[in-house]
VEXMI-667545 format. One line per 10 residues: number of its first residue (from 1); for each residue x, y, z of N, C-alpha, C, O. Coordinates in steps of 0.02 Angstrom, whole numbers, plus 50000, padded with zeros to 5 digits. Each point is the difference from the previous one (the first is absolute). Example, Ala and Ser with C-alpha at 12.3 -4.5 7.8 and 13.67 -1.06 7.14 Angstrom:
2
1) 50660 49716 50390 49955 50059 50000 50045 50060 50000 50052 49999 50033  49930 50054 49931 50042 50059 50003 49961 50055 50037 50025 50055 50008
// end
This chain:
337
1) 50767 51725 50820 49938 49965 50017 50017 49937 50040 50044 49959 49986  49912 50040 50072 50018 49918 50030 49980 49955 49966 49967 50007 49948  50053 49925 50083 49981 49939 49970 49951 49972 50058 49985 49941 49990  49992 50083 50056 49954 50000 50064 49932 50042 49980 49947 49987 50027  50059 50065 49925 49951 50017 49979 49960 49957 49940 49957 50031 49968  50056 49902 50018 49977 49980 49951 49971 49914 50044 49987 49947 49973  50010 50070 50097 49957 49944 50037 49946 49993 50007 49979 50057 50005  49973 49903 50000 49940 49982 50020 49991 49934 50028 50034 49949 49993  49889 50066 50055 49991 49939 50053 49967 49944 49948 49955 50003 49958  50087 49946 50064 49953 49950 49935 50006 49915 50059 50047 49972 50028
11) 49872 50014 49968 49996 49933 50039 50023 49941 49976 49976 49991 49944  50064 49959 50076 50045 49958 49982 49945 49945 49953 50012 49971 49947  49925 50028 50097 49956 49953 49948 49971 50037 49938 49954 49973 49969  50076 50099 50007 49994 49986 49930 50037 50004 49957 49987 50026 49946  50078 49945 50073 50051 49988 49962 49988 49947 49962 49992 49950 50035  50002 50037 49898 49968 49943 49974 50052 49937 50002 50059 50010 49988  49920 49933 50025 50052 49932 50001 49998 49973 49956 50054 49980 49980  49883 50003 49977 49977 49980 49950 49971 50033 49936 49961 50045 50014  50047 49944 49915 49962 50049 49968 49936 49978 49997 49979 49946 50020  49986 50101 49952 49899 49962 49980 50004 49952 49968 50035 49994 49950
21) 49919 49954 50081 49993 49945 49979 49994 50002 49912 50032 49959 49967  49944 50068 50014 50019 50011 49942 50029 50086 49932 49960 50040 49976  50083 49960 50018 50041 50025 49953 49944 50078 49981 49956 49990 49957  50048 50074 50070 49964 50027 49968 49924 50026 50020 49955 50029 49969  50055 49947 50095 49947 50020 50045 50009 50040 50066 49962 50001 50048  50106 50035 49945 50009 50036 50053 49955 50067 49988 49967 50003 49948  50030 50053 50102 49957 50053 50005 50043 50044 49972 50057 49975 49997  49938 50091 49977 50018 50067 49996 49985 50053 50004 49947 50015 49973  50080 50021 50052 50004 50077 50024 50013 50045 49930 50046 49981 49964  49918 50071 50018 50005 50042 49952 50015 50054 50044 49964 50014 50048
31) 50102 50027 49932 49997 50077 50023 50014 50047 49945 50049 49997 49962  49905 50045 50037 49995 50053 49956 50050 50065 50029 49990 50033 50051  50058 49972 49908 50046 50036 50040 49975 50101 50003 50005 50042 50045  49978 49961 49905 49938 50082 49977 49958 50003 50037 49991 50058 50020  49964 49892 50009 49955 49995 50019 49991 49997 50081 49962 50023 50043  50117 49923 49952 50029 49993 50086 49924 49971 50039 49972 50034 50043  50010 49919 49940 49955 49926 49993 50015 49940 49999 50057 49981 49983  49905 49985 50031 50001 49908 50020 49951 50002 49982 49958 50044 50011  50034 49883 49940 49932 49953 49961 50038 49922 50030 50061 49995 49996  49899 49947 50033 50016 49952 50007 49961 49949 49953 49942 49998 49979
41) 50123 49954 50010 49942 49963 49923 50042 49938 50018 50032 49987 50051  49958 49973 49884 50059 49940 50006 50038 49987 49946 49992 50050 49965  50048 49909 50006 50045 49992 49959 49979 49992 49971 50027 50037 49959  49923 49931 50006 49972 50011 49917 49976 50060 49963 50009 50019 49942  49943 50016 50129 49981 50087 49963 50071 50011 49983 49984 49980 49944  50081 50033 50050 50034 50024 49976 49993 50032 49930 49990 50061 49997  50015 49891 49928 49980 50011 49957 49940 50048 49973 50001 50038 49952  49939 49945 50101 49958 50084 50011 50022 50054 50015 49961 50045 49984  50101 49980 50049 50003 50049 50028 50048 50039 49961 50016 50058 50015  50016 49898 49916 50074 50046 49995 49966 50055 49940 49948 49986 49969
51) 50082 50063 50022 50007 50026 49942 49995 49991 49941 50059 49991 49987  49899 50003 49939 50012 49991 49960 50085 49986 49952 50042 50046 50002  49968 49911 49973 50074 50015 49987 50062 49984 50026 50051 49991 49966  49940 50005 50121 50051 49983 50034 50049 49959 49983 49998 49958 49955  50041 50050 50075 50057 49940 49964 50020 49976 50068 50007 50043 50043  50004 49900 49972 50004 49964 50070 50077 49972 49984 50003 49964 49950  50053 50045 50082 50082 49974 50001 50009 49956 50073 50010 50016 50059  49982 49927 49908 50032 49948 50053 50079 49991 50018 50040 50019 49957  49983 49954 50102 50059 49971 49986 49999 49906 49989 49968 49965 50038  50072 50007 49907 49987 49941 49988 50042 49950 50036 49990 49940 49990
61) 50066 50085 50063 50036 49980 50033 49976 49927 50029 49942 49994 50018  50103 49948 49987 49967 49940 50026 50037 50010 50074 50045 50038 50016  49917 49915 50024 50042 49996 50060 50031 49923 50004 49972 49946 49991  50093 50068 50027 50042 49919 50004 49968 49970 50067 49955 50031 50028  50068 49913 49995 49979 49972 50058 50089 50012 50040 50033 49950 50012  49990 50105 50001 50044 50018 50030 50020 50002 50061 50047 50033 50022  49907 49921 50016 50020 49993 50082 50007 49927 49975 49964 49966 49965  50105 50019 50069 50037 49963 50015 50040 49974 50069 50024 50045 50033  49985 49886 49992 49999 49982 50074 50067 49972 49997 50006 49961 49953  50058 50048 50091 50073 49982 50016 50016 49973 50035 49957 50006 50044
71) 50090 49954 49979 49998 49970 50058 50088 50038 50022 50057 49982 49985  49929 50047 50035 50072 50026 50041 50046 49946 50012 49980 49942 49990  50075 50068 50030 50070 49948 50025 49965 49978 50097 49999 49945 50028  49983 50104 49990 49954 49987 50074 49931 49964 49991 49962 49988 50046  50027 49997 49884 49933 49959 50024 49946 50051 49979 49957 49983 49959  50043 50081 50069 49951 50049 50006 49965 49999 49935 50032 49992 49948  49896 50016 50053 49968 50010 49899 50009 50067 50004 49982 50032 50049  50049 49999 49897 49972 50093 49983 49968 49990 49955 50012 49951 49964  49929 50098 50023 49979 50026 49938 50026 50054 49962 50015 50053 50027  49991 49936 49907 50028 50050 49945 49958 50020 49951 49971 49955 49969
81) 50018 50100 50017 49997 50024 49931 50030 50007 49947 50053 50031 50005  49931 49949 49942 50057 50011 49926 49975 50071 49972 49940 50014 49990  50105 50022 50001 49969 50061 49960 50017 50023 49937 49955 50011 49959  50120 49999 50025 50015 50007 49912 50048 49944 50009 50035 49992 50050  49964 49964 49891 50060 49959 49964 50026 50043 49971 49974 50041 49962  50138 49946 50072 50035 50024 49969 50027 49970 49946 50024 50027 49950  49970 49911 50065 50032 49956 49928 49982 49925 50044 49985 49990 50059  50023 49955 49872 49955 49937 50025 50017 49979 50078 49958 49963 50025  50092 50055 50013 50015 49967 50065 49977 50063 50061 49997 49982 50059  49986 50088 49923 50015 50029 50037 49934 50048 50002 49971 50028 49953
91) 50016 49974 50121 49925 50045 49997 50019 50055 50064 50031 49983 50050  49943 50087 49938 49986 50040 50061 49937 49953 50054 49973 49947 49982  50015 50087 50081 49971 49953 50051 49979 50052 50029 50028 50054 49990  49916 49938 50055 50005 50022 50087 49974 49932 50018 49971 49958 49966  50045 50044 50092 49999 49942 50056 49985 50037 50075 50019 50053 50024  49932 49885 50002 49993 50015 50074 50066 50011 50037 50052 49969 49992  49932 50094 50059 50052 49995 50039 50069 50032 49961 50051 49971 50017  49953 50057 49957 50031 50008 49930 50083 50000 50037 50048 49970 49976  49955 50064 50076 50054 50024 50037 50031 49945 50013 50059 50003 49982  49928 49952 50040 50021 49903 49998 50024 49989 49952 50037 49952 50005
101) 49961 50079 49926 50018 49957 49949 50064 50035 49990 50006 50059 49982  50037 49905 50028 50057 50032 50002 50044 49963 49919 49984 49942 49985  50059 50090 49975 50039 49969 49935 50031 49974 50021 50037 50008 50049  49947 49936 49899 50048 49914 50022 49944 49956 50029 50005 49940 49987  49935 50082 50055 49967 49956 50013 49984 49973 49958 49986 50031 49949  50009 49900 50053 49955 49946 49962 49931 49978 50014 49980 50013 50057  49984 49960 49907 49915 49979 49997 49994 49928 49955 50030 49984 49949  49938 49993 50077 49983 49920 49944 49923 50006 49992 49960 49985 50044  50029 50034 49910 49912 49981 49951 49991 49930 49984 50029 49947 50012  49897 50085 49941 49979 49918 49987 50055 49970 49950 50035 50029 49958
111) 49958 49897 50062 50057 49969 49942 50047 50004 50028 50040 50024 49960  49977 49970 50074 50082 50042 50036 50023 50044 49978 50057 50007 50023  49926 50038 49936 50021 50054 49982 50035 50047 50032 49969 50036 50039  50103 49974 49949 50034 50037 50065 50005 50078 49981 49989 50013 49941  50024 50039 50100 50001 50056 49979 50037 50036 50038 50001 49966 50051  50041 50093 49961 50040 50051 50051 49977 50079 49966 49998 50022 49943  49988 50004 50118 50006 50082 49996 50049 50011 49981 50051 49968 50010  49941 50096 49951 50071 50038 49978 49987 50076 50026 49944 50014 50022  50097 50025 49976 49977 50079 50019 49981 50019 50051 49986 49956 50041  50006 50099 49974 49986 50047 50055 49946 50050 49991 49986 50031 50051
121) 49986 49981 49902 49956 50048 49976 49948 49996 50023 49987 49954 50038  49970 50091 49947 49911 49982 50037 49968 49930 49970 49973 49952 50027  50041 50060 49916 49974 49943 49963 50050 49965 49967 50023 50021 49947  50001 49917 50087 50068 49973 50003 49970 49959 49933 49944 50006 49975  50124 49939 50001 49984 49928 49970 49997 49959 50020 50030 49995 50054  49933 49943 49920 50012 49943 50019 50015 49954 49928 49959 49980 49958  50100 50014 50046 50015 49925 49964 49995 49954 50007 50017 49977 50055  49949 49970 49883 49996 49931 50013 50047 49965 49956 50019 50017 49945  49997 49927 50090 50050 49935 49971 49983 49994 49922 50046 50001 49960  49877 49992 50016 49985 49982 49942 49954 50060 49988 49978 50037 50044
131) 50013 49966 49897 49914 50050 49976 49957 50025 50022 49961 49963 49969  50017 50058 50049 49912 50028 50043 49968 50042 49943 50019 50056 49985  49933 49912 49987 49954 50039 49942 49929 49990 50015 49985 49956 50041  49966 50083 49927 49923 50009 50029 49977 49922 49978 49950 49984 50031  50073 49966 49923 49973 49946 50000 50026 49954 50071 49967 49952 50018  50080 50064 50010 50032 49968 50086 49968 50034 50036 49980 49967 50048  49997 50101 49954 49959 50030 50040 49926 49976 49998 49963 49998 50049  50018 49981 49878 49913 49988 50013 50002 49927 50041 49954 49979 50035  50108 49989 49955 49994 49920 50029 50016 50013 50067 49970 49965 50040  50078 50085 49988 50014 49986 50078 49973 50060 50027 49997 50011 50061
141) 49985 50026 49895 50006 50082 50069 49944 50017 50009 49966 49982 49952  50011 50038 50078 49917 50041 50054 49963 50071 49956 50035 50047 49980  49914 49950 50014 49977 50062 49985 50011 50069 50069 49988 49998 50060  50031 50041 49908 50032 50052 50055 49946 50039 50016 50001 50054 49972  49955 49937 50062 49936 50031 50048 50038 50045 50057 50041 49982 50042  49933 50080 49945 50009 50052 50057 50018 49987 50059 49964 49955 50022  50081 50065 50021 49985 49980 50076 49941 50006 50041 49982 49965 50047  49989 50091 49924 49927 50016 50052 49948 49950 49972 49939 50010 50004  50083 49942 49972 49948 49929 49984 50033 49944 50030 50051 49972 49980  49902 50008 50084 50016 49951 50045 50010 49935 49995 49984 49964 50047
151) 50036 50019 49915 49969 49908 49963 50065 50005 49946 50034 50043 49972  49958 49870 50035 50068 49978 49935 49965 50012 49933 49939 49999 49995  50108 50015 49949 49946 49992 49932 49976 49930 50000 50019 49950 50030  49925 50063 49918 49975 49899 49992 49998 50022 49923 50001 50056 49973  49998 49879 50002 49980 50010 49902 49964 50039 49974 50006 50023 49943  49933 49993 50114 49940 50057 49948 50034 50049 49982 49994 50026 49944  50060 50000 50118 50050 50068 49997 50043 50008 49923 50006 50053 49968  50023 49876 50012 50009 50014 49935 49962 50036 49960 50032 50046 49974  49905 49949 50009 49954 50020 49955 49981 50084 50004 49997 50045 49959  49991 49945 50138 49960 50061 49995 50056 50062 50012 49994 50053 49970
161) 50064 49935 50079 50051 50056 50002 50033 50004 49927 50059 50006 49983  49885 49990 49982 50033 50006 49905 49945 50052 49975 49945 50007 50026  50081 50032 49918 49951 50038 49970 49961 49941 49923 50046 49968 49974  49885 50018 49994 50010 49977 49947 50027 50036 49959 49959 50012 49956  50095 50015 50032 50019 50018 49926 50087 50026 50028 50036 50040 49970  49980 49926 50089 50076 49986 49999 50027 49955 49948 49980 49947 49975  50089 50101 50014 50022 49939 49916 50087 50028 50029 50041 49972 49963  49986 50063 50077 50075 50001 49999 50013 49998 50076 49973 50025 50049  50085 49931 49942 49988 49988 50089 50050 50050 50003 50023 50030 49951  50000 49980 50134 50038 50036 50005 49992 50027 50095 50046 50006 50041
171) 49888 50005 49968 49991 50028 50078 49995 49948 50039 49984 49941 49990  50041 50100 50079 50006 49955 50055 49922 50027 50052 49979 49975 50052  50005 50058 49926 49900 50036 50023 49957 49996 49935 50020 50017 49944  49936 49967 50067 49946 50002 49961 49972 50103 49993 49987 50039 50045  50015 49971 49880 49959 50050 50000 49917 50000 49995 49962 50004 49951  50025 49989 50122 49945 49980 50018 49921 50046 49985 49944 49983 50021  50067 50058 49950 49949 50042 49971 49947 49959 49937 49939 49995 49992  50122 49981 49971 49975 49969 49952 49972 49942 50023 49960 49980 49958  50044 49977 50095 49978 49933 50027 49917 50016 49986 49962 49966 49966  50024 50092 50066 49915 50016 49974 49971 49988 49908 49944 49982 49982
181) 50095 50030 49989 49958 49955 49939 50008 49942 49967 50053 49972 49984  49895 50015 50007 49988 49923 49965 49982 50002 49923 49971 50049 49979  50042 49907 49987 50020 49998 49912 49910 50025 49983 49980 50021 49946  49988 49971 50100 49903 50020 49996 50014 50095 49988 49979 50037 49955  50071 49979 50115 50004 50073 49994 50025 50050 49946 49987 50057 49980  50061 49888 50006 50023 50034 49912 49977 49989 49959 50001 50041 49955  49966 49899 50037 49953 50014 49930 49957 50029 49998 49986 50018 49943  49967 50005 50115 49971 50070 50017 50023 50045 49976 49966 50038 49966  50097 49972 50043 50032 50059 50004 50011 50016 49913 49980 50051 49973  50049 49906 49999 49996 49994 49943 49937 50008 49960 50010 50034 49950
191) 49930 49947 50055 49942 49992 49997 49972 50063 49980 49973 50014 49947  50039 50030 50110 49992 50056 50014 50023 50063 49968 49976 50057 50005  50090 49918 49950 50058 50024 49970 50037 50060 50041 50011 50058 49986  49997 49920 50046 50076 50025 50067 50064 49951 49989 50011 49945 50027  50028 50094 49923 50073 49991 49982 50035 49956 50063 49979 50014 50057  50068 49939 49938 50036 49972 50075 50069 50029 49954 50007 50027 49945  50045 49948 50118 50082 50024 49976 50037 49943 50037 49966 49975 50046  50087 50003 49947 50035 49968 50073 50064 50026 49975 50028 49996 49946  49990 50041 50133 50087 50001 50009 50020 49937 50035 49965 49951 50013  50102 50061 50001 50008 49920 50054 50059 50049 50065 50053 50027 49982
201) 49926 49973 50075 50049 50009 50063 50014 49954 50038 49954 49980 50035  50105 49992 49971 50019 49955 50044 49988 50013 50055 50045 50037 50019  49899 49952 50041 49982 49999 50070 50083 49988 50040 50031 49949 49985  49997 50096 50058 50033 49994 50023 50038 50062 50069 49981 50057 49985  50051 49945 50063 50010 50030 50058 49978 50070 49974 49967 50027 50044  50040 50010 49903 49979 50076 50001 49912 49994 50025 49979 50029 50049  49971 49921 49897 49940 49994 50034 49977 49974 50066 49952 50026 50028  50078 49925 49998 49964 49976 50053 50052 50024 50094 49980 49988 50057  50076 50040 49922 50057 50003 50046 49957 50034 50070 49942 49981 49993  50064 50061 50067 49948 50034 50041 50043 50060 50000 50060 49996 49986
211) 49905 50068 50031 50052 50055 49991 50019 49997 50071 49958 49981 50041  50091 50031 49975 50062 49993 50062 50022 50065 50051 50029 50002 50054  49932 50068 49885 50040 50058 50030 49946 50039 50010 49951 50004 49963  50066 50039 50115 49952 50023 50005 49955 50067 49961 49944 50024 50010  50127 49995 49925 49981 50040 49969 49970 49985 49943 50056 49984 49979  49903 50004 49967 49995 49953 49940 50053 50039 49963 50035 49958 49971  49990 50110 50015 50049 50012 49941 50046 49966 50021 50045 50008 49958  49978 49949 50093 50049 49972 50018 50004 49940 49971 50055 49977 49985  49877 49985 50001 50009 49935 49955 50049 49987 49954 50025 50045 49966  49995 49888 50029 50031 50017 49949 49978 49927 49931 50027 49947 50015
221) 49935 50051 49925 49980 49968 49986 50041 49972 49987 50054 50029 49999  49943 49860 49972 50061 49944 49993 49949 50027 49888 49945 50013 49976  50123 49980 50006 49969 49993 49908 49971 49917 49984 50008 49941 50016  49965 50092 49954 49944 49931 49976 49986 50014 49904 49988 50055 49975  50020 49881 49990 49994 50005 49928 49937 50003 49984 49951 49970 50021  50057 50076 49935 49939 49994 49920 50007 49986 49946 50055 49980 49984  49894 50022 49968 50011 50009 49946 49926 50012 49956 49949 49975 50025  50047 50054 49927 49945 50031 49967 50024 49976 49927 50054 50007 49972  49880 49960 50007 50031 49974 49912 49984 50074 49967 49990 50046 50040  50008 49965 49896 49986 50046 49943 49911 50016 49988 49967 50051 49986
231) 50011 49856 50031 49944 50017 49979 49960 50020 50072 49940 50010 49990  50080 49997 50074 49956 50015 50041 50031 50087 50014 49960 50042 50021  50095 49971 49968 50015 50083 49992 49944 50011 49929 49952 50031 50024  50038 49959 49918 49947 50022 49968 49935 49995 50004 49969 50023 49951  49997 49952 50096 49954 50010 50019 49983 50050 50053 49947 50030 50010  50138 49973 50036 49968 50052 50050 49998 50079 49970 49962 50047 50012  50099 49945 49939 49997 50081 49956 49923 49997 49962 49968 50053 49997  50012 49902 49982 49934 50013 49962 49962 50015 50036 49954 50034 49976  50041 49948 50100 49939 50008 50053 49990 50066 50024 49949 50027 50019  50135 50001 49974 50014 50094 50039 49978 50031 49956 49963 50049 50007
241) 50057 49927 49935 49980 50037 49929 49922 50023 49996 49980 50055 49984  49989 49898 50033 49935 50001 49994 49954 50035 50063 49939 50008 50004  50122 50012 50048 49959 50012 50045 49952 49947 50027 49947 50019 50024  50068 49907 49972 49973 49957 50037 50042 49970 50074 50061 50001 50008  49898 49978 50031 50029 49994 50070 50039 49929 49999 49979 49948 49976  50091 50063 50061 50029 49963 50016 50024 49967 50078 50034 50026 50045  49936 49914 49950 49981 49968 50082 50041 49959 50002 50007 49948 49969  50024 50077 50073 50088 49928 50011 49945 49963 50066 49965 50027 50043  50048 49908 49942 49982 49930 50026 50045 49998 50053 50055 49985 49979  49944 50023 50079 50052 49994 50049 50062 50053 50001 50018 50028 49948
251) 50014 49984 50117 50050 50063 50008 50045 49958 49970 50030 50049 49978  50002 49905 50001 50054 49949 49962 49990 50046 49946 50032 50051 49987  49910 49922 49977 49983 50043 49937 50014 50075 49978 50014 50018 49943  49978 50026 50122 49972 50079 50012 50082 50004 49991 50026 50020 49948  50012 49957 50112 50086 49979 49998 50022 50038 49911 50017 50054 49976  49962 49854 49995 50037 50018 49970 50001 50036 49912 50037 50005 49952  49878 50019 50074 49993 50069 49925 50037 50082 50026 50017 50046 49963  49985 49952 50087 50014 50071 50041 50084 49983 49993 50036 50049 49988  49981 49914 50016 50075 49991 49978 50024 50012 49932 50047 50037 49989  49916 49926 49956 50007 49997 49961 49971 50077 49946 49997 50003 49938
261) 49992 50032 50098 49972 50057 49960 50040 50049 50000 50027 50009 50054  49988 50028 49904 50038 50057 49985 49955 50053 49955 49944 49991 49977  50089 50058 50018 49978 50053 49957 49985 49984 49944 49950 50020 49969  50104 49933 50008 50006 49977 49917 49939 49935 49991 49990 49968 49948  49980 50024 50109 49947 49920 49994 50019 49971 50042 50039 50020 50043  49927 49907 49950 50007 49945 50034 50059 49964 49987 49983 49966 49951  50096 50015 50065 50022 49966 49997 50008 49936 49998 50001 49975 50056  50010 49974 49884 49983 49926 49999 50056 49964 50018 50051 50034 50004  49952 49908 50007 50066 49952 50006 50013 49971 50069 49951 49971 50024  50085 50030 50000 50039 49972 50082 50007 50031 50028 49949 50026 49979
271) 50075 50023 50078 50011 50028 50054 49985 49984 50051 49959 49954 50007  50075 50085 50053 49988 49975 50088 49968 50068 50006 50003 50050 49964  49960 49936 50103 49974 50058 50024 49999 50008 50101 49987 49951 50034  50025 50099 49990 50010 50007 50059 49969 50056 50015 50015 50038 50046  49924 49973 49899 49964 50064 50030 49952 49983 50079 49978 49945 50018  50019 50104 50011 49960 49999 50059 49957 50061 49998 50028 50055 50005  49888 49940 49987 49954 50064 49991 49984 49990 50064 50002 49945 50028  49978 50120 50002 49975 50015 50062 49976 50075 49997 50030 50039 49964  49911 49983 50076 49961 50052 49970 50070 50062 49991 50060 49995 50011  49891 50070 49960 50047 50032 49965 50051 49979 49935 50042 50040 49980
281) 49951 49895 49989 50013 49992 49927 49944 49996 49953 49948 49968 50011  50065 50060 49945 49960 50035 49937 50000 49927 49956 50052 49975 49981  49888 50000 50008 49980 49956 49950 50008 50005 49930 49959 50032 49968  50106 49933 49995 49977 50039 49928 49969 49949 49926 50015 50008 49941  49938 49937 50091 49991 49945 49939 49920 49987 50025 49946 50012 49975  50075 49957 50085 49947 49958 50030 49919 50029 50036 49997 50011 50061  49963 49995 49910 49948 50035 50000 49965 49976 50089 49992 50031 50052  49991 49886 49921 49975 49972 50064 50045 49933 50021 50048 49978 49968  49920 49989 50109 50023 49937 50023 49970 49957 50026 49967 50018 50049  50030 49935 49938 49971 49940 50016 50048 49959 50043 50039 49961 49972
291) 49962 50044 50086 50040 49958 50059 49960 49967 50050 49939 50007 50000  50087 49965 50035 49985 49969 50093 49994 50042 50052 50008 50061 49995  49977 49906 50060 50019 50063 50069 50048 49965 50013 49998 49939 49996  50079 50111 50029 50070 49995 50000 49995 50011 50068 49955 50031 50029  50118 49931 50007 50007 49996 50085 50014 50093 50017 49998 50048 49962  50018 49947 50113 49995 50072 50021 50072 49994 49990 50040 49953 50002  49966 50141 49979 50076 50010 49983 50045 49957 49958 50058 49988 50016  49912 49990 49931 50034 49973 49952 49991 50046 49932 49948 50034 49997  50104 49970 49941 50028 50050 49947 49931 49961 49990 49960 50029 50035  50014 49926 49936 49938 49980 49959 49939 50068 50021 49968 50035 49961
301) 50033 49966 50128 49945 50051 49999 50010 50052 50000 49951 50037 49999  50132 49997 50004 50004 50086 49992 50006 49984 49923 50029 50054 49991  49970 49927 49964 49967 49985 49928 49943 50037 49992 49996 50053 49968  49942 49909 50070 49941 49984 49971 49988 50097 50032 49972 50047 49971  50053 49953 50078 50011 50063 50037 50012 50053 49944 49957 50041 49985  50079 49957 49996 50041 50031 49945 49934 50020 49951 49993 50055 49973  49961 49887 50021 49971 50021 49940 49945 50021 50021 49974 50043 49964  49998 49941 50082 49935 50003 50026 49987 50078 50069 49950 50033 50014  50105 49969 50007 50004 50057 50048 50011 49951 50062 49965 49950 50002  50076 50061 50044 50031 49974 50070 49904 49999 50062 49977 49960 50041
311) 50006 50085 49939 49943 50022 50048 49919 49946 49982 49953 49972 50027  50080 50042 49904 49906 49950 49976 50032 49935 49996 49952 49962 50008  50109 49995 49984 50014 49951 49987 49993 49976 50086 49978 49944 50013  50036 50085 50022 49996 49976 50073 49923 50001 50038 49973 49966 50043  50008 50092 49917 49911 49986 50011 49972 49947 49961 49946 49973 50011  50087 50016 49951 49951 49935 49956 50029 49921 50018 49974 49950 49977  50091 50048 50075 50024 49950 50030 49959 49990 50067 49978 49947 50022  50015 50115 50004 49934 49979 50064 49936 49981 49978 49959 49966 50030  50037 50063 49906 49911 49972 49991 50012 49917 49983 49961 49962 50029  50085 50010 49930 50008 49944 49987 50022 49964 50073 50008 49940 49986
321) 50002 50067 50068 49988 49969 50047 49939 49994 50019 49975 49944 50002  49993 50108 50014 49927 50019 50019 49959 49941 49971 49957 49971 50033  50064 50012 49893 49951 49987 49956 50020 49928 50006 49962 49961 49971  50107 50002 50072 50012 49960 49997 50030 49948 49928 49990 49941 49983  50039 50101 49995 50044 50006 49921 50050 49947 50012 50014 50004 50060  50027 49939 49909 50032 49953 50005 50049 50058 49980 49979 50051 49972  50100 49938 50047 50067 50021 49998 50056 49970 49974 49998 49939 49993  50068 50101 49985 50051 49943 49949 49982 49983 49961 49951 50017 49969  50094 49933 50020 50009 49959 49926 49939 49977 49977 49973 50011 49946  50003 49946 50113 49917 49963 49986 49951 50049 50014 49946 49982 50024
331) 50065 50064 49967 49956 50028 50028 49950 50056 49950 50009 49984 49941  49950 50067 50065 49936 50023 49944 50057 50049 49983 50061 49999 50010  49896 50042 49958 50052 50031 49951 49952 50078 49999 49947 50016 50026  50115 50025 49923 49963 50082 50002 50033 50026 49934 50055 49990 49976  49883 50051 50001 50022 50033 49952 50008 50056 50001 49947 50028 50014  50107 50019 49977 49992 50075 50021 49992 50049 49913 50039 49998 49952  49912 50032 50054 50000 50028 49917 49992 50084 50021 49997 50044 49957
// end
């Protein structure tokens, strides 16, 4: 299958820059996948529309403020990303220009903080002189906003490139699905008595990377961590059990129950995952999804592809232009059931 077959024309002004002025008021797209249908509503009908029973699985992943600014030995600023800490001095990276960054180079951060590349790998290190931990990151480093968002972060970005009910940091992307509800939407949800769950996936190069080859089996996904406690694997076995529907909250989420499932159940605890779905894989947990509209030719949309069918997911990407639908991170959202 190509990775050219998963393009569409999309106008640059509705790439969203900003999210809705307020938290929870973006629009959504319902597609009935049986039905092979579109209903347009907004983010609160949600809670009207699900299933009796449903059980909704977030990921609780926080996002660090992981862009970080260097000053080269030339003067030049690069920008960096932090992505896993290997131990207190030492973090994986990408960096602008990446090919420039050659091992041995040095960088000075805030504080004078000095640092040198090490390695050769795709995703090299960078060591620093002293410590780098998420409390040095909330004081010096940038919220890491997409490239296809034109503008520096400002403070609101703290708040809103956050989900409310992040509690483990760890990503260098926001799993931005969840940015659509507000603590109003879950107690709805609750209200309503629709079970929640949270796994936690560290946002990192397997989700947001662009696919590169012109074949997609050629991808090759970067591993990214999970983990699932005891008590959110017993809720999802009680939910199959029951024959009640299970709606992973974002492809992070979808990630990482489809990983975690085996013959024998849901597997709990830690693991990495480097799965990559793209149509022709067989779903074996996740009933429905609650996501964003994802860029062209990116694994996020031969995902949604995956679940939804390659043909209606691309018809329901033109009507959301048509309809003038906000895009990305900030952008409305879709539920596919």
């Amino acid at each position: 299958m190509k990775t050219a077959d998963f393009s569409f024309e999309l106008p640059e002004a509705l790439i969203a820059q900003r999210p809705p002025e307020q938290r929870g008021q973006s629009r959504l797209m319902v597609l009935d996948r049986e039905r092979r249908t579109r209903s347009h509503h907004m983010m609160g009908d949600l809670p009207s529309l699900l299933e009796p029973g449903s059980l909704l699985v977030f990921n609780n992943s926080k996002v660090r403020k992981a862009r970080i600014y260097g000053i080269a030995e030339s003067g030049a600023t690069v920008e960096f990303l932090l992505l896993n800490r290997r131990d207190s001095h030492t973090w994986t990276f990408m960096a602008q220009r990446s090919k420039r960054r050659r091992p041995g180079s040095r960088y000075t951060f805030a504080e004078g903080l000095g640092a040198a590349i090490l390695g050769a790998e795709e995703l090299r290190l960078l060591r620093f002189d002293s410590p780098v931990d998420d409390a040095w990151l909330d004081q010096h480093g940038h919220i890491p906003l997409p490239p296809y968002i034109k503008r520096e972060d400002t403070p609101a970005d703290s708040e809103r490139y956050q989900t409310v009910y992040a509690a483990v940091p760890g990503s260098s992307a926001a799993p931005t699905a969840g940015l659509h509800f507000t603590r109003e939407i879950l107690a709805e949800l609750e209200a309503r008595g629709f079970p929640t769950a949270f796994v936690t996936l560290h946002v990192g190069p397997g989700t947001f990377l662009p696919v590169r080859t012109a074949a997609i089996e050629d991808h090759v996904m970067h591993e990214e961590t999970y983990s699932i406690d005891e008590e959110t694997a017993a809720k999802i076995e009680k939910a199959r059990a029951e024959k009640r529907r299970i709606i992973a909250v974002g492809t992070t989420s979808l990630r990482t129950l489809e990983s975690a499932w085996d013959t024998r159940g849901l597997r709990w605890g830690e693991a990495s995952t480097s799965i990559f779905i793209y149509p022709g894989y067989t779903f074996k947990l996740v009933d429905q999804l609650f996501t964003n509209f994802h860029t062209p030719e990116s694994t996020l949309l031969m995902l949604a592809a995956a679940f939804a069918g390659r043909e209606f997911i691309l018809e329901s990407y033109k009507e959301a232009v048509e309809q003038g639908y906000r895009f990305f991170s900030y952008g409305d959202a879709m539920f596919i059931k």
